[in-house]
Every structure is written in structure tokens, then in C-alpha cells.
C-alpha positions in Angstrom: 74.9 83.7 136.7 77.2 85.1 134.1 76.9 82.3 131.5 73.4 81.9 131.9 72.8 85.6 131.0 75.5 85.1 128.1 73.4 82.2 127.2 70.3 84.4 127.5 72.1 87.7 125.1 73.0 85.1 122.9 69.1 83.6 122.6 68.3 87.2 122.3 69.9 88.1 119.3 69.6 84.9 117.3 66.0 86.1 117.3 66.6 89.3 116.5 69.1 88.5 113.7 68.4 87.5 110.0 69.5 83.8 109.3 71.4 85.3 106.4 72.9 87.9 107.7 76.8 88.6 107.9 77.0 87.5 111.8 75.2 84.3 111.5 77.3 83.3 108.2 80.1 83.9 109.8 79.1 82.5 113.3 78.0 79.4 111.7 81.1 78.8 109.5 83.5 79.0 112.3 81.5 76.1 113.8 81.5 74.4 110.6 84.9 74.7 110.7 85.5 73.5 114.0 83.4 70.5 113.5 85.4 69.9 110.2 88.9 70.0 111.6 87.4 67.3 115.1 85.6 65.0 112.3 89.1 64.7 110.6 91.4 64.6 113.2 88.4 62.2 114.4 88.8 59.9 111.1 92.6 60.1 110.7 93.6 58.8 114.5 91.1 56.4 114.9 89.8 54.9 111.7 93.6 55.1 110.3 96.0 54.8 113.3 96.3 51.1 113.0 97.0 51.5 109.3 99.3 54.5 110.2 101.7 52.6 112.8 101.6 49.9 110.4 103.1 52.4 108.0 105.3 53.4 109.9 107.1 50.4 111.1 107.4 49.3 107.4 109.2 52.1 106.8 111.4 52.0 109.8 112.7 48.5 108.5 113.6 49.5 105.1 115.8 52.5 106.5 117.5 49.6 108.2 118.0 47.7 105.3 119.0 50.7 103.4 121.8 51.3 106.4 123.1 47.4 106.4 123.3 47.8 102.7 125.6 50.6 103.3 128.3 49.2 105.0 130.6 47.0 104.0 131.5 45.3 107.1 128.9 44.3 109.7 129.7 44.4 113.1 127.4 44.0 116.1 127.9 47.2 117.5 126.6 48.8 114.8 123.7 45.9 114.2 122.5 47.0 117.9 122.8 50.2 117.3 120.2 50.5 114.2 117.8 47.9 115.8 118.0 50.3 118.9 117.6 53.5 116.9 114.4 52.0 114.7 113.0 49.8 118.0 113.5 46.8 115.6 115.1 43.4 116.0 117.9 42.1 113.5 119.3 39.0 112.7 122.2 38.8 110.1 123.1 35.0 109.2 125.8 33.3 107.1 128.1 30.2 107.0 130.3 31.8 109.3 128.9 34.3 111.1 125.5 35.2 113.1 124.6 37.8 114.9 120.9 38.8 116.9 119.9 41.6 118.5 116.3 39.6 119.7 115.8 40.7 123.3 112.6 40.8 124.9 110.7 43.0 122.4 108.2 40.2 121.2 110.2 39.8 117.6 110.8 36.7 116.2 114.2 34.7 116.7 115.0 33.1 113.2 118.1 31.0 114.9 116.5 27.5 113.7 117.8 27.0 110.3 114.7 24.9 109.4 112.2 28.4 110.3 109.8 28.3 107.4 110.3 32.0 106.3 114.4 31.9 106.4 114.3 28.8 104.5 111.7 29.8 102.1 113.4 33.4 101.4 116.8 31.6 100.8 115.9 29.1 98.5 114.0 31.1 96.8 116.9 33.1 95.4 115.3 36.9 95.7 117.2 39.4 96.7 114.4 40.9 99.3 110.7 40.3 100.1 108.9 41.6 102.9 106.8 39.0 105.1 103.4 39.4 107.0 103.5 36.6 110.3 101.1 36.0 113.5 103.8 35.9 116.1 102.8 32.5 118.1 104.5 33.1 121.1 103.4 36.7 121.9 100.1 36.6 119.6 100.6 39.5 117.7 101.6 40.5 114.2 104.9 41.2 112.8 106.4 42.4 109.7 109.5 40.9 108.4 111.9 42.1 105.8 114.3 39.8 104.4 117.1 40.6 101.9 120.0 39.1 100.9 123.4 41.2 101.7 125.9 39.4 100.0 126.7 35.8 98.8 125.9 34.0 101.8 124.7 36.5 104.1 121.2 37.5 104.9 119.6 39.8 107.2 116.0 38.9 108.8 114.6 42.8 110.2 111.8 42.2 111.9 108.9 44.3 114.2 106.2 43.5 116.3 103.0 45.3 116.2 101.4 46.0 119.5 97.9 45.9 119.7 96.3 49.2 119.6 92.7 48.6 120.8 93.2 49.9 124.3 94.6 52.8 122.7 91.9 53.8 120.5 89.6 53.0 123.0 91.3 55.6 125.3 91.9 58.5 123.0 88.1 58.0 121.2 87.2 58.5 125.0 89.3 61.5 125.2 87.9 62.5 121.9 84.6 62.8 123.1 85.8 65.2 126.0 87.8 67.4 123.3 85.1 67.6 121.2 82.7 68.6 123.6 85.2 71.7 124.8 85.9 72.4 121.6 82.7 73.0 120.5 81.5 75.4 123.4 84.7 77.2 122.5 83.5 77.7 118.9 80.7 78.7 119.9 81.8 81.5 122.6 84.8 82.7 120.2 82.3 82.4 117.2 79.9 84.8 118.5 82.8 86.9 120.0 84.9 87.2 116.5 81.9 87.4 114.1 80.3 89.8 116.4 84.0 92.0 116.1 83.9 91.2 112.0 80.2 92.4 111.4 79.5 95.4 113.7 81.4 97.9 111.3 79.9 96.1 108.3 76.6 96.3 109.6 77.4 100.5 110.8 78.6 101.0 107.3 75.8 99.1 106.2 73.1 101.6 108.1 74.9 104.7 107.3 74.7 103.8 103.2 70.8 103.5 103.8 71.2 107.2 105.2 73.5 108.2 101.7 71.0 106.7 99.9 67.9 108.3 101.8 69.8 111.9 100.4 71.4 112.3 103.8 74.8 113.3 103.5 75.4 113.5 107.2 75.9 109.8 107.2 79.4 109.2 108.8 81.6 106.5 107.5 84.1 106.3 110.1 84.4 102.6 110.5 87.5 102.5 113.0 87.9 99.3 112.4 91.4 97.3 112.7 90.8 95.4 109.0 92.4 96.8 106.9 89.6 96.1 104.1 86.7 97.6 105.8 89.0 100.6 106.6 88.6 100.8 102.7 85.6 100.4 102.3 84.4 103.3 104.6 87.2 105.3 102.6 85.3 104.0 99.3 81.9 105.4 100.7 83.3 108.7 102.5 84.7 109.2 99.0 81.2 108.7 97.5 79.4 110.6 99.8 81.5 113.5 99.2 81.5 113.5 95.3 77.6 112.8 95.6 77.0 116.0 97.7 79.3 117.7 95.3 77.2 116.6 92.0 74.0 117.5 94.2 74.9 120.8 95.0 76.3 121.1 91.8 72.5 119.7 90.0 70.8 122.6 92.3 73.6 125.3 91.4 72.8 124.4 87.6 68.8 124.2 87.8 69.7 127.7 89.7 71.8 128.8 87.3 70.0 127.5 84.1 66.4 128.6 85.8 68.0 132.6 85.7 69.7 132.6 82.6 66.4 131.2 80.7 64.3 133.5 82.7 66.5 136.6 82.0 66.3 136.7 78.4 62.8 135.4 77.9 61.6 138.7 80.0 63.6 140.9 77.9 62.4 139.0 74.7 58.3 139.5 76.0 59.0 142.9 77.4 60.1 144.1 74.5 58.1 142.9 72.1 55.0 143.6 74.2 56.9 147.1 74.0 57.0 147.0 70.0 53.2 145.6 69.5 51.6 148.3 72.1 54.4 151.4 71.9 56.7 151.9 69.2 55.1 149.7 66.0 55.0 153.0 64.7 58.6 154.6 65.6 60.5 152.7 63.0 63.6 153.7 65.1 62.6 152.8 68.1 61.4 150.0 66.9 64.3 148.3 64.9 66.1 149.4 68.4 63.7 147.0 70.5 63.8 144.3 67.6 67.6 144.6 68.3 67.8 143.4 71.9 65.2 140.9 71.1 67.6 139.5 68.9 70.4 139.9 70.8 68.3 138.4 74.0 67.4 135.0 71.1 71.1 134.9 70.4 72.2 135.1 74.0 68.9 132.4 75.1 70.5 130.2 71.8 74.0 130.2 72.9 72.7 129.2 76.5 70.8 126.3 74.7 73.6 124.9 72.5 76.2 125.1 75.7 73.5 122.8 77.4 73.2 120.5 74.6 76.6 120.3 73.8 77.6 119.7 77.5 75.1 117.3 77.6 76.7 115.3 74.7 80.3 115.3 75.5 78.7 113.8 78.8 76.7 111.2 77.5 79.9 109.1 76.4 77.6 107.9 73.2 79.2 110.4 71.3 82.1 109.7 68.9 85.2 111.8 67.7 85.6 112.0 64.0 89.1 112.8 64.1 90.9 114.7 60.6 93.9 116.5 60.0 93.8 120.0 61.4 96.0 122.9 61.1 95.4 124.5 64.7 97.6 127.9 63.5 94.6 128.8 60.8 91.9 127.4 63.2 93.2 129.8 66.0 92.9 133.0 63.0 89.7 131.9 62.5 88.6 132.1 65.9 90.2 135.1 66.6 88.7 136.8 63.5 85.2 135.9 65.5 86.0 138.5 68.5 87.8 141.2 65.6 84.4 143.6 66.7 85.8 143.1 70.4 89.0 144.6 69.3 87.2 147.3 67.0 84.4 148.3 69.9 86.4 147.7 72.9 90.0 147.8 72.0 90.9 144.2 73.0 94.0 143.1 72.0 94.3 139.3 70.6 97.9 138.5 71.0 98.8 135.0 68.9 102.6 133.5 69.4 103.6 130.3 67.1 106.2 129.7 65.1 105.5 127.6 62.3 102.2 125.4 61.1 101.0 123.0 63.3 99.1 119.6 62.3 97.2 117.4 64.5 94.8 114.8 64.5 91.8 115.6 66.1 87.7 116.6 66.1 87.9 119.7 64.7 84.1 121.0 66.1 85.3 119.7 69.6 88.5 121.2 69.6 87.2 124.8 67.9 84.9 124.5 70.6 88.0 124.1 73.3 89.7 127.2 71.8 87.0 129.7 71.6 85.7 128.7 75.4 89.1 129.5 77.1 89.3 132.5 74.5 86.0 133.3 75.4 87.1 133.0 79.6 89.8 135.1 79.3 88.2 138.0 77.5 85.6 137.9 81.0 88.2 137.9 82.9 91.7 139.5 81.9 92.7 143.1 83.6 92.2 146.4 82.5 94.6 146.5 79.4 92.1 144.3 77.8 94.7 141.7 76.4 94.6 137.9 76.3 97.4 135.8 74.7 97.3 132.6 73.2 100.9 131.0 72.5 101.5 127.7 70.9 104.8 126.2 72.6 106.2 123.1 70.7 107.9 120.5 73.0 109.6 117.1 72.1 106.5 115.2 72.6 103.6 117.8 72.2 102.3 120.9 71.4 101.0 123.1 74.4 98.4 125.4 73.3 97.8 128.4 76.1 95.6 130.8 76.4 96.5 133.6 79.0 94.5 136.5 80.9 96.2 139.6 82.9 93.0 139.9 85.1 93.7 138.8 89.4 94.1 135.1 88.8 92.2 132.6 90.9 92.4 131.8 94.3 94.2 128.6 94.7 91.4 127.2 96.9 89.3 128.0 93.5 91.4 125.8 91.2 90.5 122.6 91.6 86.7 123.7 91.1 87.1 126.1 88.1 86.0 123.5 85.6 83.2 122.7 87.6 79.3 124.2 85.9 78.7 127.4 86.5 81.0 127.8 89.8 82.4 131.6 88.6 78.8 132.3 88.6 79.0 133.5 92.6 82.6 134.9 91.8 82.9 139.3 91.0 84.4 139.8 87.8 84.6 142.6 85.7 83.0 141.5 82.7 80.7 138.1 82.1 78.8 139.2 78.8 79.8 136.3 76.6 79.5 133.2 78.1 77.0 131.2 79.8 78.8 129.5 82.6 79.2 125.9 81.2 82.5 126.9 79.1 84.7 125.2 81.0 83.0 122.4 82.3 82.6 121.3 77.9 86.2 122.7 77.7 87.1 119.9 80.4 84.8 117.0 79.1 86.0 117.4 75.1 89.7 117.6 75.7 89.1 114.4 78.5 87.4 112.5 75.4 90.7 113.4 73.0 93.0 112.0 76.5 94.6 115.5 76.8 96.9 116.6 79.4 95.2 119.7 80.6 95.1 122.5 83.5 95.3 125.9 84.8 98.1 127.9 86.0 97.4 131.5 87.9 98.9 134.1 90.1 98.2 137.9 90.3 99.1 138.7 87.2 96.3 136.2 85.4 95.7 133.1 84.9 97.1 130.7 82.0 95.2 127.7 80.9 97.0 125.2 78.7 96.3 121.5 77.3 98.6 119.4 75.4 98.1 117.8 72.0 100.5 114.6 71.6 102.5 114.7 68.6 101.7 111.6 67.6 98.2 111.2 68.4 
């Protein structure tokens, strides 16, 4: 009852189951194999047994001929002994001495001086030559090796080759039985192991149709005992979690990119519906509206270029066009761009370096760098309003940082500053010169120079640095 409903599960899946699929493949190749190793062992011990023992005992008599060559003095001791050892029969002849170890093992007996293969060996004058003779008396084959030991001393090794047809004939017949077994073990351990191989496969396999479908519940937990499908799931929990990342990240920036375009446009119309239908003829009042519509342009402009230039540093298409730079003046020249912060809000700009610096680098991308992390620290540093930027010389590099005295980040936060827009949801005190994709461009350019880079914090500020090679 229990193999005719195994029989009946099996006929019951084979219909259900795609010819190509993983568990038929590898169903069907463990058979394959099977039947592969039976037809060999099949071919080799019957089609080649006779040739095999025929083989064999050819070899058996020329490691006794290599042993009588050996020794120097014969005696029949050790003649029995080898023809015992190899199954074999010897004779060793001379003028004055002969000895046989012929028994009843169906060899030939060369003791007639006038037997056509001792006569014909020593007249001929070689020193060996193997012989291929019907055995008359017993009616079977034998192989006989001849050799000459020393001047008048000769050594007849012979063998008789039973006949194997009773033997092939017993283990094809015992062939047929193993085959049969073997086979309905294929297929029971087939179905069992491919089974064991493609059920993770094919529950990985259904969960990735879920990841794809935009379901990031799908769970990879393959709990499987190979060790490559253990990777695998690993690969594609891996995936699943950056792609929910870059998802929510894609809503957090069409969020965040929707409100900072709207912001500024409904200042710009607000105003300037303000200046057509109210003050077009306060001039005061007026050049005061034109004002924040320019200011509201400049802000919706700078939103614009971060987008564009984040979306070029991302591309990969675009190439560096490295040049000598001195960073020292290219730092003054930044700083001299937030000198109204310092006149208007008493921020201090505190620059530490030694002497000039030159490196090789993009000099738009790496301005860019510079003013962004100036730019982060200004939104964030603490109430004395100070942000430092040092320029630290090692043996191997120059380490540029640029240092706030705000609360620092929480260290859960780190890893995800240099995502877009993420400090948009954090309280700061001040967030009125950037656009949110600062850090994210800052990350991408200095990734595209292969910078070392990072951020350092605690609750006296945070410190972001990168490294510049010093032979780069």
C-alpha cells in the first residue's frame, strides 16, 4: 500500500512539474548517472574480462622472470615458491640441472627435449620471447614465456587460462538482477535528493517573484544545509533590503523634491501677484517683494543645480578632468563666499594649515565637496556659531576636516547621513542654505576621486574629513 501510493505522489507531480525544471534535471541526471556507471561496469567485466585475465596473467609471468633474473643461484625452494605466489608453473633447464614445479594446474611440462617451443626458443638464440599455445591435453590456452638465464640455462614460465564462459554467463545473469535494483534505487533516492536540492531553490525562487512584484515582505530564509544556497538567500535578503532602502529613499526624495519646488514657486506667484495687483506703485514695497522673489529663484536654482549635479555624479558617464590645485587658496575662496555670514550673523570661519597644499584633482567637484560640508556645518554647529576646517598632513595624505560644535549625530544616524535628504525629518537649528542633497553629491564626487572618507561625532559636534592621496 505504501509504494503504490509513493508510486501514485510520484505520477502526481511529474504532471504537475515542468520537464525543465530544477527537480526533473536533477532527477533525471542522477539516473543518467546510474545507468552510466551499470553500462560501464557492464562493458568493462563482460566485454573485457577475458582480455583483462589475459592481462593479467601476462604480467604475473614477467614478474617471475624479473625475480629468476635476480638471483644468482636457483634453487627449488625458491622456484616453488614464485610459481606458488604467481599460480604459475616453472621449469628451469640446463646441461646439468632441471628443475619443475608442474603439478596438476593444466600447464605444460616442457621435460621432452625435442618439445617444439623449447627447441625452437633455444636455437633460436633470443634471449626471451613470449609464446601463445592450445594446451592439447587440457584444451585450453596458455601463455608461455621463455628466456634465457644464463649460458646454458633456460627457464620455460608458463600459465593456463581457464575458460571463463561459465563465468560471464553467471555474473551477466547477476548483472541483470543488479541493474534492475539499482535502478529502482535511482529512482527512489533521485526523487528523494533532488526533491531535498530543489525545494529551497524553488522557495527562493517564489519569494524573488514577490521582490520583484514590489513586495518586500518576501522572506529569504532558505534554511538550507548547502552551503551555496545559504548564499544565495543571503545575496537576495541583501537585495531586498538595499531595494526597500532605495524605495523609500525614491519616495523620501519625490517628497522632499515635490516640497522644496512647491515652496518657492508659491512665494515666487504670491508675490508677484502681490507686486502686479498691490504695490506696482510703492517702489519700496515693491523692490522689497522683487527681493524675496529673487531670493525664492535663487533658492528654487540652487535646488535645481544640486538635482542635476547629483544626478551626474550618479550617472557614471561623467569624467574627471583632473589639474593641479592648490586646496589652501581654494578653501579662501570658499570661505570668502559665506564672509556676509560672518558680517550678518557673526559666524566664525576658523581655517588651520600649515603650508601650501597641491593635489591632483577636479577642481569643480572637489569646490563642490568643500563648500557642501562647509555649507552642513554652518546648519548645524552650536550656538557660538563657529565651524573649523583644518588641513592635517600625514605621510601618505592630506586629511581635509571640516568641524561643527552643534550636538553631533546619533550614532544610529551615521551610517545614513550621506543618504538624500535623510536630515530633512531631523530638528536642527538652522537649515537655510542647503537643499538636502549636500551630502549625498559630497559622497558620490569624492567616491569618483577613490577618497577615503567619513564622519566622526560626539556631543561636542561632528567632524567630517576625507583624504587626498599624496600621490594621486
Amino acid at each position: 500500500m505504501k509504494i503504490k501510493e509513493f508510486i501514485r505522489k510520484i505520477k502526481y507531480q511529474l504532471k504537475n512539474t515542468k520537464t525543465n525544471s530544477l527537480k526533473i534535471n536533477i532527477w533525471l541526471f542522477l539516473i543518467g548517472f546510474s545507468i552510466f556507471i551499470l553500462c560501464f561496469l557492464w562493458f568493462f567485466q563482460i566485454v573485457f574480462l577475458d582480455s583483462y585475465y589475459k592481462s593479467y596473467k601476462t604480467s604475473e609471468l614477467d614478474k617471475a622472470a624479473t625475480e629468476l633474473r635476480k638471483v644468482n643461484h636457483l634453487s627449488s625452494n625458491y622456484i616453488e615458491s614464485i610459481a606458488k605466489k604467481r599460480d604459475i608453473c616453472i621449469e628451469i633447464y640446463g646441461d646439468d640441472i632441471y628443475v619443475s614445479t608442474v603439478s596438476n594446474k593444466g600447464c605444460m611440462e616442457f621435460g621432452n627435449k625435442n618439445f617444439k617451443v623449447k627447441k625452437d626458443f633455444i636455437s633460436s638464440g633470443l634471449l626471451e620471447q613470449h609464446y601463445n599455445l592450445i594446451n592439447e591435453e587440457f584444451k585450453n590456452e596458455t601463455l608461455i614465456y621463455a628466456l634465457k638465464l644464463d649460458k646454458d640455462m633456460y627457464a620455460f614460465i608458463n600459465a593456463s587460462l581457464e575458460p571463463l564462459d561459465s563465468t560471464i554467463t553467471i555474473l551477466s545473469n547477476q548483472f541483470v538482477i543488479t541493474t534492475i535494483i539499482v535502478l529502482i534505487l535511482s529512482l527512489i533516492i533521485g526523487y528523494f535528493i533532488s526533491k531535498k536540492l530543489s525545494k529551497p531553490i524553488i522557495k527562493i525562487s517564489d519569494e524573488a517573484k514577490k521582490l520583484a512584484d514590489g513586495n518586500f515582505d518576501a522572506n529569504f530564509n532558505a534554511s538550507s544545509d548547502i552551503y551555496e544556497i545559504n548564499e544565495l538567500a543571503d545575496s537576495l535578503k541583501y537585495a531586498k533590503e538595499e531595494l526597500y532602502k532605495t524605495e523609500t529613499l525614491k519616495r523620501d526624495l519625490m517628497a522632499n523634491v515635490s516640497h522644496d519646488l512647491k515652496t518657492p514657486l508659491t512665494m515666487i506667484k504670491a508675490y508677484a501677484e502681490m507686486v502686479r495687483d498691490i504695490t506696482y506703485n510703492n517702489k519700496e514695497k515693491m523692490d522689497e517683494n522683487l527681493n524675496i522673489i529673487i531670493d525664492e529663484t535663487d533658492r528654487l536654482t540652487l535646488l535645481v543645480n544640486d538635482i542635476l549635479d547629483l544626478s551626474a555624479v550618479q550617472s557614471g558617464n561623467e569624467t574627471l578632468k583632473k589639474e593641479k590645485i592648490n586646496l589652501i587658496e581654494l578653501i579662501k575662496q570658499i570661505v570668502k563666499k559665506f564672509n556676509i555670514l560672518s558680517e550678518k550673523e557673526s559666524y566664525q570661519f576658523i581655517f588651520n594649515y600649515t603650508d601650501d597644499v597641491i593635489i591632483n584633482a577636479d577642481y569643480k567637484r572637489i569646490y563642490q565637496v568643500i563648500y557642501n560640508l562647509i555649507n552642513n556645518a554652518i546648519n548645524y554647529t552650536g550656538e557660538d556659531k563657529k565651524v573649523y576646517i583644518n588641513i592635517i598632513e600625514e605621510k601618505h595624505f592630506y586629511k581635509v576636516e571640516i568641524k561643527d560644535t552643534g550636538k553631533g549625530i546619533k550614532k544610529e544616524d551615521l551610517k545614513h547621513i550621506w543618504d538624500k535628504y535623510y536630515h530633512s525629518d531631523k530638528k536642527h537649528k538652522r537649515n537655510n542654505y542647503g537643499t538636502g542633497l549636500g551630502l549625498s553629491i559630497v559622497k558620490n564626487i569624492l567616491q569618483m576621486h577613490n577618497y577615503k572618507y567619513g564622519v566622526e561625532s560626539s556631543d561636542k559636534g561632528a567632524t567630517f574629513y576625507f583624504e587626498i592621496p599624496k600621490d594621486n
